[in-house]
TILO-560440 format. One record per residue: residue in one letter; x, y, z of N, C-alpha, C in turn. Coordinates in nm, 4 decimals. Layout:
N
TORPA   type         nX         nY         nZ        caX        caY        caZ         cX         cY         cZ
TORPA      A          X          Y          Z          X          Y          Z          X          Y          Z
...
END
This chain:
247
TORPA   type         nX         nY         nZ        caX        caY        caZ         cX         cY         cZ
TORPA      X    28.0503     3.5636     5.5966    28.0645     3.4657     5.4916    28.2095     3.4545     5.4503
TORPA      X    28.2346     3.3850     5.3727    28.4044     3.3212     5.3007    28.4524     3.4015     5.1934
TORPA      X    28.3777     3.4460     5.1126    28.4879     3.4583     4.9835    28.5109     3.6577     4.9726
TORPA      X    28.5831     3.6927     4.9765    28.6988     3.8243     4.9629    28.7715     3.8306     4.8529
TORPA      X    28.9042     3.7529     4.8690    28.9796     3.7640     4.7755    28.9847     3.6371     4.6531
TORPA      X    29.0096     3.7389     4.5484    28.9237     3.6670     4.4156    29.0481     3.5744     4.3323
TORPA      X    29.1562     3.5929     4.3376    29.2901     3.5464     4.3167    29.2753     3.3763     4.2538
TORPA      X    29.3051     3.3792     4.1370    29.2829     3.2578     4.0535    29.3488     3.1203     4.1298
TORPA      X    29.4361     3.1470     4.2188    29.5320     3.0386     4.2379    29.5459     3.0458     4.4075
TORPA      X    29.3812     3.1012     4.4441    29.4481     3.0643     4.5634    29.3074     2.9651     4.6450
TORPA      X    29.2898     2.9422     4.7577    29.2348     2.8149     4.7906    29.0557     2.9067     4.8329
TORPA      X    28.9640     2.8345     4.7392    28.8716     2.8737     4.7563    28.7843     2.8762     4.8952
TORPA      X    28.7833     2.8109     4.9955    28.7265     2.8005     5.1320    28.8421     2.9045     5.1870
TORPA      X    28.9104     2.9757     5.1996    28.9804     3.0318     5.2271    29.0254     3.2202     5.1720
TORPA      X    28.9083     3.2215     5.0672    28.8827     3.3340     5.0440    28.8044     3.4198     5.0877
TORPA      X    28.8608     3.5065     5.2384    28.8040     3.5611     5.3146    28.8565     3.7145     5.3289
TORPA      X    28.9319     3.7394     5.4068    29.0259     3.8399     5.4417    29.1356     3.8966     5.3306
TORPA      X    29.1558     3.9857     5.2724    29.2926     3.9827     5.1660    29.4081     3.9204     5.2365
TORPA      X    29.4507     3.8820     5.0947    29.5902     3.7955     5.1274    29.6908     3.8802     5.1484
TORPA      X    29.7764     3.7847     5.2574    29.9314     3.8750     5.2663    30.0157     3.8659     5.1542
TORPA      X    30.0945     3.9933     5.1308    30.1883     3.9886     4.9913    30.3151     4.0255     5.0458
TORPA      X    30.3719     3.9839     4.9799    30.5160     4.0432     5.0233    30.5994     3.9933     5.1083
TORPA      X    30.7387     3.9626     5.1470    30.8025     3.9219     5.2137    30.7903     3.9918     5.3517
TORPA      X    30.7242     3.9275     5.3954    30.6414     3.9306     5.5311    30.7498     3.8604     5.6414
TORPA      X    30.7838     3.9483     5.7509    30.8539     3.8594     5.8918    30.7345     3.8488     6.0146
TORPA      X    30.6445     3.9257     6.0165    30.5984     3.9496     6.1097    30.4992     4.0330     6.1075
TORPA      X    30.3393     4.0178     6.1722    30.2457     4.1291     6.1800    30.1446     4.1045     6.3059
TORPA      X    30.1512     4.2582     6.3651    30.0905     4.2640     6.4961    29.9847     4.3314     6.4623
TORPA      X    29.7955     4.2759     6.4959    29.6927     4.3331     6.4530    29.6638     4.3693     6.5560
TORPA      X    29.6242     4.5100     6.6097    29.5209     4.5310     6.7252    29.3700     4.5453     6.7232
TORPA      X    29.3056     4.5445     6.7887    29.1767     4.5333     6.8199    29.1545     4.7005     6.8357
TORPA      X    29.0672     4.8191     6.7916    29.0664     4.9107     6.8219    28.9938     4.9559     6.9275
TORPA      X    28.8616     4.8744     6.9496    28.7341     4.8882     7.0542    28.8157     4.8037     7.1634
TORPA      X    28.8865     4.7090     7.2010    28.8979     4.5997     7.2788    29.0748     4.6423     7.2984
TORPA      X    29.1140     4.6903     7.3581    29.2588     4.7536     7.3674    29.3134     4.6250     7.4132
TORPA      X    29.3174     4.5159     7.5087    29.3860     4.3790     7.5915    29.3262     4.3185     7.4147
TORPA      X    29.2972     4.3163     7.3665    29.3051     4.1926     7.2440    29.3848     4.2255     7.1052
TORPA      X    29.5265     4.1185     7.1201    29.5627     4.1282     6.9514    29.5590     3.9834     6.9038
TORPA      X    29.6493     3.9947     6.7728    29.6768     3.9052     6.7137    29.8122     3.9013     6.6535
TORPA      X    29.8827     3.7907     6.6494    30.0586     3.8376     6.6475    30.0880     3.6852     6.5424
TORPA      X    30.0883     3.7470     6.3891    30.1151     3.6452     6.2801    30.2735     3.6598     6.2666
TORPA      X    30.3586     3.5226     6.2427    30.4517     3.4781     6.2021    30.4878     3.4261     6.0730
TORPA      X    30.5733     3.4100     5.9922    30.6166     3.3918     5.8682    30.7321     3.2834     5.8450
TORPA      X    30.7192     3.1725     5.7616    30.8594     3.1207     5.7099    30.9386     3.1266     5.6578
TORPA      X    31.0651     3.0895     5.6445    31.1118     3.1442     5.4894    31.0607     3.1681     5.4046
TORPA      X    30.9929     3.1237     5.3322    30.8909     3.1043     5.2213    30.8295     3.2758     5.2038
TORPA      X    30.8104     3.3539     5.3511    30.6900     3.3694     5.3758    30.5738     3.3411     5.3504
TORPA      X    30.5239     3.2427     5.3795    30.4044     3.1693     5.4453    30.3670     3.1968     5.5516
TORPA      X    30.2387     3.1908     5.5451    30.2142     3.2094     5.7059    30.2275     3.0776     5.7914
TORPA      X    30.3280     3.0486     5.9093    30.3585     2.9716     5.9795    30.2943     2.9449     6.1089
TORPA      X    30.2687     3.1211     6.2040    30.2044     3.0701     6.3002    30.1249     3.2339     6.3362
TORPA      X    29.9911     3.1737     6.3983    29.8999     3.2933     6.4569    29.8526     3.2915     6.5669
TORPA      X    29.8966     3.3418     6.6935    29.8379     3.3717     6.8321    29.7109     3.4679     6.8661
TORPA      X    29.6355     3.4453     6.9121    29.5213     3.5379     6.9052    29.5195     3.5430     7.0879
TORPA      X    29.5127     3.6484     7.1644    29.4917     3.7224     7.2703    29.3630     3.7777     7.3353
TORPA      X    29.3345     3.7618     7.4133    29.1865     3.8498     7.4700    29.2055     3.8651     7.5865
TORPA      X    29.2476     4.0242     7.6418    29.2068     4.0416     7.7969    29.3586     4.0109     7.8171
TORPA      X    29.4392     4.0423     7.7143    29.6131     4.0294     7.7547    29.6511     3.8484     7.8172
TORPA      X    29.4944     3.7485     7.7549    29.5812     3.6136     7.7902    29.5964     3.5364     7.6612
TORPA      X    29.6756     3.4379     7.6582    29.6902     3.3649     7.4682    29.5741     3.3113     7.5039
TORPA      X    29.4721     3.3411     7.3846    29.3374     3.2578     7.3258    29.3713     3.1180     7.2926
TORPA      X    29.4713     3.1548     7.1628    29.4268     3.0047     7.0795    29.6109     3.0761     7.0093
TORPA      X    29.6178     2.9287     6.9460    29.7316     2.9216     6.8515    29.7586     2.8518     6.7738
TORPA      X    29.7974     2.8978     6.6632    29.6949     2.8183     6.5481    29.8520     2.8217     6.4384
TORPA      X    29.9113     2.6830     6.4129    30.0580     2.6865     6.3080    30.0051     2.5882     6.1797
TORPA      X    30.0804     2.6483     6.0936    30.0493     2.5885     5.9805    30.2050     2.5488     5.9064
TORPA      X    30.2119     2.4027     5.8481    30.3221     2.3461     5.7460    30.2600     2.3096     5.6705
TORPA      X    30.3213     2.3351     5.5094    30.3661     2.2809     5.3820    30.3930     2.1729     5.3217
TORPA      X    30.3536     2.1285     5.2709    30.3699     2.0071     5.1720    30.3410     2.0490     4.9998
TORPA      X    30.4121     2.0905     4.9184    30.4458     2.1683     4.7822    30.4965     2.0317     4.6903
TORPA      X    30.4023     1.9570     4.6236    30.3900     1.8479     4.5256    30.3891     1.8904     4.3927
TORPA      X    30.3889     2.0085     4.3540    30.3998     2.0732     4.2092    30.2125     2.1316     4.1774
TORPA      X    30.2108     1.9946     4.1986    29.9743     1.9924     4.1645    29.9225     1.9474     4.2356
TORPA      X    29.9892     1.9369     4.4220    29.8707     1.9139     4.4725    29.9756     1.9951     4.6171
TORPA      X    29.9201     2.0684     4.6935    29.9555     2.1262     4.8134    29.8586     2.1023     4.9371
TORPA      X    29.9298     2.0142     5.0444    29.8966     2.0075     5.1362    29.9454     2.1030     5.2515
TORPA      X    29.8445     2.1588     5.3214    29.8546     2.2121     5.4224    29.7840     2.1832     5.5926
TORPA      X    29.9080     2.1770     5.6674    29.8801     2.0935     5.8252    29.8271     2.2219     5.8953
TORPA      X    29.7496     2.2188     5.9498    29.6850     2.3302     6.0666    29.6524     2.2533     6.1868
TORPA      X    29.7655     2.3269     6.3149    29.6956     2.2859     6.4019    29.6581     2.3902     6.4652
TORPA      X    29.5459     2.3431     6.5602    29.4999     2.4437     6.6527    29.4587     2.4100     6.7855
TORPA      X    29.5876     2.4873     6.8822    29.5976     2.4535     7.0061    29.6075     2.3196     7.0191
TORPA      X    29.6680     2.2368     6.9412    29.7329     2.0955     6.9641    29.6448     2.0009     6.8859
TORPA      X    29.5652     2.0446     6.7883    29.4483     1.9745     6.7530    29.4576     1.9602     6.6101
TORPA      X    29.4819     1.8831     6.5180    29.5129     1.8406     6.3477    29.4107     1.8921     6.2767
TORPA      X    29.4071     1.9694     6.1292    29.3335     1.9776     6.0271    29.3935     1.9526     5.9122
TORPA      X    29.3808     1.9275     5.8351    29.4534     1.9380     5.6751    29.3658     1.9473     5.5280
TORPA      X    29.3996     2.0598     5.4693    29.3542     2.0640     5.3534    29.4680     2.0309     5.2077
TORPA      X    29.4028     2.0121     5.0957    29.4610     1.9800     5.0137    29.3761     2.0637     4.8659
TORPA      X    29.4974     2.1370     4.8104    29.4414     2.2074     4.6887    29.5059     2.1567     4.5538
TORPA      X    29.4334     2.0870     4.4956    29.4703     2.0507     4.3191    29.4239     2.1437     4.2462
TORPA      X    29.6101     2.1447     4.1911    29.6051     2.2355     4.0265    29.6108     2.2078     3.9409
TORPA      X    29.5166     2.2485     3.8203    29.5448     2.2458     3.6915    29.7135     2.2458     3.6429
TORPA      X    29.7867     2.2538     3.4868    29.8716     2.2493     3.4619    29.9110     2.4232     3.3903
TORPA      X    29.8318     2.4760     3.4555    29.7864     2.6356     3.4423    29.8231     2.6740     3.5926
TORPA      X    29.8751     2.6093     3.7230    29.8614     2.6155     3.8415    29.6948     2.7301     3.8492
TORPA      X    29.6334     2.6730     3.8739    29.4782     2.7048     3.8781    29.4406     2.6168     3.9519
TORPA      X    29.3638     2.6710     4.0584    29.3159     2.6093     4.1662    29.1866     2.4798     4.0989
TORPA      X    29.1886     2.3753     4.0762    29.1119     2.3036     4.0313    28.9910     2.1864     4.1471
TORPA      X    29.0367     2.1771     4.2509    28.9601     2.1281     4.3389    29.0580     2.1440     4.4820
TORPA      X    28.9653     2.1290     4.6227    28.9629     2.1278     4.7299    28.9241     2.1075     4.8263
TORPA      X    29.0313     2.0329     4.8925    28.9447     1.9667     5.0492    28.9468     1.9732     5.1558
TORPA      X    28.8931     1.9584     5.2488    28.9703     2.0386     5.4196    28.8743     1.9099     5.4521
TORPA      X    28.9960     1.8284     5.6058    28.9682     1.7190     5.6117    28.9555     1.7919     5.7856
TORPA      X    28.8417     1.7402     5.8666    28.8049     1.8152     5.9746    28.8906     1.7359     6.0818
TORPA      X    28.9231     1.7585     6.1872    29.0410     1.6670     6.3033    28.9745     1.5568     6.3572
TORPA      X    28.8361     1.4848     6.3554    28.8075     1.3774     6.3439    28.7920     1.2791     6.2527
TORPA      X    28.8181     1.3209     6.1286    28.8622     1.2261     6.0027    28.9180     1.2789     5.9452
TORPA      X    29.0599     1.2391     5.9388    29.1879     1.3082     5.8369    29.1587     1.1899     5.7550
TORPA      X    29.0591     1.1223     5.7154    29.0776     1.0587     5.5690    28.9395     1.0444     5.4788
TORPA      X    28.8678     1.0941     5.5727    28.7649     1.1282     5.4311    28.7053     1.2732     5.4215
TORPA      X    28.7333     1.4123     5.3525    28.7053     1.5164     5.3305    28.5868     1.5499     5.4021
TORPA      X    28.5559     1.6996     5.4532    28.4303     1.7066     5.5416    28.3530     1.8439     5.4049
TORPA      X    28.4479     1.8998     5.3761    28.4441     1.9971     5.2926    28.5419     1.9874     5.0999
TORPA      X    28.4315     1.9904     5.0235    28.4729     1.9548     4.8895    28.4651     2.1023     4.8089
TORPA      X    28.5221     2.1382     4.7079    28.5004     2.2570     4.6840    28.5806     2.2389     4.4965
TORPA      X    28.4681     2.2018     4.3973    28.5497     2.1780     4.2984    28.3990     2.2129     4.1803
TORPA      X    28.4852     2.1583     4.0476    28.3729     2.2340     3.9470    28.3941     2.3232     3.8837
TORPA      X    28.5047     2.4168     3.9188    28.5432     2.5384     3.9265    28.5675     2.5643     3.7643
TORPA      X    28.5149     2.7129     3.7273    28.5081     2.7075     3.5723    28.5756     2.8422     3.5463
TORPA      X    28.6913     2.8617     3.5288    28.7608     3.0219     3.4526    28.7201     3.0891     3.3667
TORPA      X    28.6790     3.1982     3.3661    28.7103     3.2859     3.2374    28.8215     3.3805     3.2408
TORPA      X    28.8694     3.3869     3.1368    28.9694     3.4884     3.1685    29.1229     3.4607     3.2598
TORPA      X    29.1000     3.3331     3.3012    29.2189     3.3335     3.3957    29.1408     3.3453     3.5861
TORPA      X    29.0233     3.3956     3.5754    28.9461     3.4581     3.6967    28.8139     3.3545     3.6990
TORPA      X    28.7977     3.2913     3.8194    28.7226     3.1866     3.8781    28.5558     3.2822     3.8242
TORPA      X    28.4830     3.2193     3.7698    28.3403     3.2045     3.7374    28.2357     3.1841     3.8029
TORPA      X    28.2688     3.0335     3.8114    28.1997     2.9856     3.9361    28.2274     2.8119     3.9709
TORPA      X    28.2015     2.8149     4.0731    28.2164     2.6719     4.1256    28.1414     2.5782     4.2556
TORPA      X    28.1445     2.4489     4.2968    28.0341     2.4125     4.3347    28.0896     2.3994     4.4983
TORPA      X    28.0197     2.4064     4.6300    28.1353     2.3747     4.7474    28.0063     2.2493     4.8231
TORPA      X    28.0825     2.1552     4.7880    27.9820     2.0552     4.8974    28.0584     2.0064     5.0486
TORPA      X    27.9188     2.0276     5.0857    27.9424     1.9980     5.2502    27.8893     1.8700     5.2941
TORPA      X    27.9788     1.7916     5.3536    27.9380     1.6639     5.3723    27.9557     1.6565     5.5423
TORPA      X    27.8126     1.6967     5.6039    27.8123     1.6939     5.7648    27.8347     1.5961     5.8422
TORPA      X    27.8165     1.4889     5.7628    27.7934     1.2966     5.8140    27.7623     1.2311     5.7381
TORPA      X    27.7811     1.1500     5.7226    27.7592     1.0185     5.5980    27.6558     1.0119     5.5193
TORPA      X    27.5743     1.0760     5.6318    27.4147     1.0199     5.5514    27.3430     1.2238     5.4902
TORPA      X    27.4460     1.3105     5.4892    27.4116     1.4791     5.5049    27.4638     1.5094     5.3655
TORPA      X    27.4204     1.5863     5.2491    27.5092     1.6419     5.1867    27.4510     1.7430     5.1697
TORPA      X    27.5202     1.8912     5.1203    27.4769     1.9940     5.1024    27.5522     2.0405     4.9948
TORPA      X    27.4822     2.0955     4.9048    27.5697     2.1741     4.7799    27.5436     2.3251     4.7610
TORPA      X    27.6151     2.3921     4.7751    27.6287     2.4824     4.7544    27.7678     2.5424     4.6263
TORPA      X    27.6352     2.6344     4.5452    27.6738     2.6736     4.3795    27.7242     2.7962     4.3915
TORPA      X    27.8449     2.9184     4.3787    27.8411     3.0342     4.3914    27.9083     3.0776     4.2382
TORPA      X    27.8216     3.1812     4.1878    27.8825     3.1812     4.0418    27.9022     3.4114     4.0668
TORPA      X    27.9979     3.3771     4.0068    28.0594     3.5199     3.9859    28.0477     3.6214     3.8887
TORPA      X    28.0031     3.7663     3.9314    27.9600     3.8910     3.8105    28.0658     3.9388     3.8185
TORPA      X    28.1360     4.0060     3.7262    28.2520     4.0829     3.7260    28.1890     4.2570     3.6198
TORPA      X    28.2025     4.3790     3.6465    28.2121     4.5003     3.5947    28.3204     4.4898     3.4841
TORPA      X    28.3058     4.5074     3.3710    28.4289     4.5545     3.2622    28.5888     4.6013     3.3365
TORPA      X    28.5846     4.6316     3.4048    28.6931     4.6905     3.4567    28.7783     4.6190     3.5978
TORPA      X    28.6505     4.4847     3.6168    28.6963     4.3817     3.7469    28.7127     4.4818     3.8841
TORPA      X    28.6621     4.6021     3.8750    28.6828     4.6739     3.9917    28.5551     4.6337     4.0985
TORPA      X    28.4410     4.5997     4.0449    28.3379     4.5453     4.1669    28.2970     4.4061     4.0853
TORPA      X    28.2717     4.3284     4.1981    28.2768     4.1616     4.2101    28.1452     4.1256     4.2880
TORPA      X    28.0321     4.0711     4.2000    27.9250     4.0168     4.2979    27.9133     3.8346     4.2968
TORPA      X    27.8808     3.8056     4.3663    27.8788     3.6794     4.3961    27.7401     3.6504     4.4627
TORPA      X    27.6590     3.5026     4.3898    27.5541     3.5162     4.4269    27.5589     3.3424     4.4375
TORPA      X    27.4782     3.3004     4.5662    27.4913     3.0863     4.5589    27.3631     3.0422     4.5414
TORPA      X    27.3626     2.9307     4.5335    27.2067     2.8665     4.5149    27.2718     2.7603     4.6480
TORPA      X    27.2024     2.6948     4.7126    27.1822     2.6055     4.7875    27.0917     2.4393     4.7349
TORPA      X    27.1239     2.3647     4.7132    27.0922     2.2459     4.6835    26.9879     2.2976     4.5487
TORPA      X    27.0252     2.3617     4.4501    26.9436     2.4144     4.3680    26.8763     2.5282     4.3901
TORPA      X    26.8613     2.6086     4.4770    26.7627     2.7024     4.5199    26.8268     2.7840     4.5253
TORPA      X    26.8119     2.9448     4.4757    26.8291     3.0162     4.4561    26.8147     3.1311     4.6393
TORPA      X    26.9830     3.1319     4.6899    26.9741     3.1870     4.7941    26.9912     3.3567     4.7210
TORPA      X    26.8704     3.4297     4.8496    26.8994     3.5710     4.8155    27.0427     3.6534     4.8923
TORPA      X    27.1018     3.5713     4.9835    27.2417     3.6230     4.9744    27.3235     3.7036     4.8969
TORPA      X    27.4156     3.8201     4.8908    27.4731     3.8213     4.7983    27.5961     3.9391     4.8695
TORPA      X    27.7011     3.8639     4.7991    27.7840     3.9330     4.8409    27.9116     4.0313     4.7000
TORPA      X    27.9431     4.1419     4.7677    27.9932     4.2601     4.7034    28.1175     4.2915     4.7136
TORPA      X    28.2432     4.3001     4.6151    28.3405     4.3340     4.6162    28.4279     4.4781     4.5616
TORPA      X    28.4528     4.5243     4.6303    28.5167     4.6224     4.5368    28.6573     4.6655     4.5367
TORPA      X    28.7176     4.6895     4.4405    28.8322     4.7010     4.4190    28.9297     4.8139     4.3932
TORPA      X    29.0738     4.8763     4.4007    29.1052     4.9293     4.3738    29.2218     4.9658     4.2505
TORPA      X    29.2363     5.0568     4.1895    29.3313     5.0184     4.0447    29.4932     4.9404     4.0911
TORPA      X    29.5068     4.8961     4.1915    29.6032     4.7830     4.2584    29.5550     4.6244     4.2216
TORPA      X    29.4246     4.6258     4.2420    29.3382     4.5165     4.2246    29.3580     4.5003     4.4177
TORPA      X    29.3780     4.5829     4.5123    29.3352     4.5306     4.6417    29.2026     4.5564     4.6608
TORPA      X    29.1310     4.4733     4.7032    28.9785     4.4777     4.7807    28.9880     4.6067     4.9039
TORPA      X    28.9001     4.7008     4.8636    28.8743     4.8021     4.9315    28.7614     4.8177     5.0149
TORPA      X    28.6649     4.7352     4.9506    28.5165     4.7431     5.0530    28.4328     4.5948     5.0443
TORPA      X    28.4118     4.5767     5.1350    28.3079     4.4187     5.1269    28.1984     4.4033     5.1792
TORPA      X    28.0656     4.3632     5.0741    27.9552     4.4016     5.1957    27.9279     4.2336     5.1457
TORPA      X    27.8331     4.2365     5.2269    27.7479     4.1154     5.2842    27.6183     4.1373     5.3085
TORPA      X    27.5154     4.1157     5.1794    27.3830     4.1623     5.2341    27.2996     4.0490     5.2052
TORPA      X    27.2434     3.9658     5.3217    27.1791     3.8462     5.3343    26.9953     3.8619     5.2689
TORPA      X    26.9492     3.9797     5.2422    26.8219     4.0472     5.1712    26.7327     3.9821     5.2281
TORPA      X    26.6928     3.9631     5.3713    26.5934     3.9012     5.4203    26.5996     3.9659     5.5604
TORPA      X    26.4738     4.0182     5.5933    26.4424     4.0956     5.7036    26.4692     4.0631     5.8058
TORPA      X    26.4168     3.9110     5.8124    26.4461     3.8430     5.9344    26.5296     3.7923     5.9976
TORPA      X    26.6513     3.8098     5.9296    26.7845     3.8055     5.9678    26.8750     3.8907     6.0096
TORPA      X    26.8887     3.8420     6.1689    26.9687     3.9813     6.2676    27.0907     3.9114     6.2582
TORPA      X    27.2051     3.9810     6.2106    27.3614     3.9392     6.2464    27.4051     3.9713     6.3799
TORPA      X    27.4471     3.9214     6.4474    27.5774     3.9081     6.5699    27.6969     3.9168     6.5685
TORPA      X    27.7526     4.0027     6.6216    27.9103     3.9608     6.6185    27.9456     4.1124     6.5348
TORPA      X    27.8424     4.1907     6.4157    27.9176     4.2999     6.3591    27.8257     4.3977     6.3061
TORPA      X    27.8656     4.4822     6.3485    27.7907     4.6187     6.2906    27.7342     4.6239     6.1578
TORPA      X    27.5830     4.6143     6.1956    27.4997     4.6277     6.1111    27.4658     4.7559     6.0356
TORPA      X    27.3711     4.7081     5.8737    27.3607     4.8528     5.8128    27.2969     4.9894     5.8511
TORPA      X    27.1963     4.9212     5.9436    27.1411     5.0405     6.0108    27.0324     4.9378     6.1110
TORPA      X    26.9593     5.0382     6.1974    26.8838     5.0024     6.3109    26.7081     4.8732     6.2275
TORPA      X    26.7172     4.9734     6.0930    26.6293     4.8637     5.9872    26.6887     4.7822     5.8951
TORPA      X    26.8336     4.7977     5.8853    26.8847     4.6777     5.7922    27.0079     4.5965     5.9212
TORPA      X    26.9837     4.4894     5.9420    27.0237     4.3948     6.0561    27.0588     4.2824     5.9884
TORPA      X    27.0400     4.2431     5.8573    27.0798     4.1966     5.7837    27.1868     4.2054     5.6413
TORPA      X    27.2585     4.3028     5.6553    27.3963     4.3668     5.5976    27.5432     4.4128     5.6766
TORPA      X    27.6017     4.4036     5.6299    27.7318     4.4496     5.6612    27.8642     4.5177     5.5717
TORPA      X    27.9474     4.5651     5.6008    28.0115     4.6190     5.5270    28.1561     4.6008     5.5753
TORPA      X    28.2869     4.5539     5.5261    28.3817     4.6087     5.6020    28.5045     4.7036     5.5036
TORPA      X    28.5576     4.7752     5.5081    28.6506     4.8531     5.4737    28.7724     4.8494     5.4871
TORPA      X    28.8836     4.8357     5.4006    29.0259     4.8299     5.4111    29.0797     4.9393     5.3465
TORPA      X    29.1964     4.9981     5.4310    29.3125     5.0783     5.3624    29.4419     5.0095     5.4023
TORPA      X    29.5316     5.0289     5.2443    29.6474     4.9418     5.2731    29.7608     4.9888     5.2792
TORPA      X    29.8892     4.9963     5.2960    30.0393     5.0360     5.2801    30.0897     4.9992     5.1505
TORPA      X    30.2068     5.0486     5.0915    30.2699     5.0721     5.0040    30.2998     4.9182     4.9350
TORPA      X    30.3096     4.8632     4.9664    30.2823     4.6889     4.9206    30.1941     4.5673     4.8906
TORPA      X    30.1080     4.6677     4.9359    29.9407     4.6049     4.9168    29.9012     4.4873     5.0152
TORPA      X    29.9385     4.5420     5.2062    29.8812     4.4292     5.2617    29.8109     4.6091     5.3466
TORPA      X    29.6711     4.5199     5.4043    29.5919     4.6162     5.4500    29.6391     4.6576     5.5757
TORPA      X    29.6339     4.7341     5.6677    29.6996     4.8126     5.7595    29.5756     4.8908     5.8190
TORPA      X    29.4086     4.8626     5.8208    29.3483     4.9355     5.8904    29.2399     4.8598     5.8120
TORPA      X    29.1347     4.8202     5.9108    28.9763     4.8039     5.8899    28.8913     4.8643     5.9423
TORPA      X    28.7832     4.8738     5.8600    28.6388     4.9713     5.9271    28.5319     4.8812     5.9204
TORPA      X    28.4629     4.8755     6.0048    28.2910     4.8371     5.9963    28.2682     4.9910     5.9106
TORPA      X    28.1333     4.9603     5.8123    28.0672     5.0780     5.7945    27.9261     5.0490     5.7919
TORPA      X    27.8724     5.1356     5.8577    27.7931     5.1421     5.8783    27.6766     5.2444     5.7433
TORPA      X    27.5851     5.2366     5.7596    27.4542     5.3842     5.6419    27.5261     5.5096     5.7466
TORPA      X    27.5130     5.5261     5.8852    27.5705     5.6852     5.9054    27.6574     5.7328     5.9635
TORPA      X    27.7986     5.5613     5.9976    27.9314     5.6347     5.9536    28.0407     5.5376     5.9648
TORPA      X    28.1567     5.5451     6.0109    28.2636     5.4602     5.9780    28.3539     5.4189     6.1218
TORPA      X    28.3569     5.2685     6.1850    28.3970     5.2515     6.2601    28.5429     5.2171     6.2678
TORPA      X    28.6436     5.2375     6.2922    28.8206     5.1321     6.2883    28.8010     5.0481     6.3804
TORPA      X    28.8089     4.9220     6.2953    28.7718     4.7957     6.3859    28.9207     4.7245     6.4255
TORPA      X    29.0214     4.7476     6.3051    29.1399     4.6798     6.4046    29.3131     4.7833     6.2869
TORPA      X    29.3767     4.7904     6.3021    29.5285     4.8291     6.3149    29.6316     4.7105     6.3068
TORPA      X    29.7164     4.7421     6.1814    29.8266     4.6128     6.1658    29.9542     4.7110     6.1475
TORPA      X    30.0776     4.6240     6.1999    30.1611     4.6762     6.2249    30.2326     4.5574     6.1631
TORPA      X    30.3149     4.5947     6.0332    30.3983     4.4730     5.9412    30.5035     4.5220     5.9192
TORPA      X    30.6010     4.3488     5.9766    30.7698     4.3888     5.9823    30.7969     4.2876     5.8095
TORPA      X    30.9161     4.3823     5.7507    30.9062     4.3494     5.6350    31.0410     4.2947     5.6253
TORPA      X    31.1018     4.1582     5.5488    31.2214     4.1197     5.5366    31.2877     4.2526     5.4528
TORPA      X    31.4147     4.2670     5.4743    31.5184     4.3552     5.3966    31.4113     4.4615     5.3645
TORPA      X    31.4251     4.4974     5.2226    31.3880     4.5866     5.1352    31.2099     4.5928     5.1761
TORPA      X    31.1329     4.5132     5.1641    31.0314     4.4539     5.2467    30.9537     4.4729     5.1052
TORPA      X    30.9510     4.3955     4.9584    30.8812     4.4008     4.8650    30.8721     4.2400     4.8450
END
């Protein structure tokens, strides 16, 4: 699923993975099970992320660059991939607060495929908000995800409804006194749902997941785990080149 990092101001379809911090030149991720597969991220001045190569079997997969467009209250961003156009666009409040969002898919850069607005703060920290999916003209889908926070903002649950209906999905955040995301599960609460692609909670739960981060002295993560109920896998290794001082 999408949402990870909880960060008031940053683009909600895009809250997945923790964000990079810091004056970033460069970061090489390896694959720990799959030794021929990395991933080799680039940076702009800005540091922004500019460009990401992904590898399998020691050949380039895919390559995927991203430019800027910085309007004060509305930021556009160009993604291509492997020669192919996307663009999203995030409006801010006068709070720079993420207030709505759109990702326009590479067969119509002019009418949104993905809407993501509604969005209600407390505290400075997103609540909840609505993400509609518009598959084809005649398709819409809404999806509601509203946010629990602990007194202390150290664990984060998130729970959606689907066109009104109450999905048993729910996903789990937890945090560390940095405020970096340390553990993320994903537990879909329905039997009949086998995941693919990642280590499940156990041989009877096929429908959960977990992943695990430890980070370096700047707060970008530097090691992931699948975890599993009876034990802990390293799923990939980052290696980050830092401008100057590198803060």
């Amino acid at each position: 699923m999408l949402l990870f990092s909880l960060l008031a101001n940053s683009q909600i379809i895009n809250l997945g993975d923790p964000e990079f911090k810091g004056k970033i030149q460069s970061v090489k991720e390896y694959s720990k099970k799959f030794k021929n597969d990395w991933r080799e991220f680039v940076f702009d001045s800005a540091f922004r992320l500019n460009e990401k190569k992904s590898y399998r079997e020691n050949n380039l997969l895919e390559v995927v660059n991203w430019t800027y467009l910085d309007l004060d209250s509305v930021l556009i961003v160009n993604e291509t991939i492997n020669g192919v156009r996307f663009i999203s666009k995030s409006y801010f409040d006068n709070n720079k607060r993420l207030k709505r969002y759109e990702s326009y898919s590479s067969v119509d850069l002019e009418h949104p495929s993905i809407i993501e607005t509604d969005v209600v703060y407390e505290n400075n920290q997103i609540e909840k908000y609505k993400r509609i999916l518009l598959n084809n003209r005649d398709t819409t889908i809404v999806e509601s995800y509203l946010f629990k926070r602990n007194r202390n903002n150290s664990k984060v649950i998130i729970k959606k409804a689907i066109n009104n209906n109450i999905d048993p999905e729910t996903i789990t955040f937890k945090y560390d006194k940095k405020g970096n995301l340390v553990s993320k599960s994903v537990n879909y609460n329905n039997p009949k749902t086998v995941l693919g692609g990642v280590k499940t909670w156990s041989s009877n739960r096929k429908d959960k997941y977990r992943i695990d981060y430890k980070y370096d002295n700047f707060g970008n993560w530097i090691k992931s785990y699948s975890v599993t109920r009876y034990r802990k896998y390293n799923l990939n290794e980052r290696e980050l080149k830092y401008n100057n001082w590198g803060g």
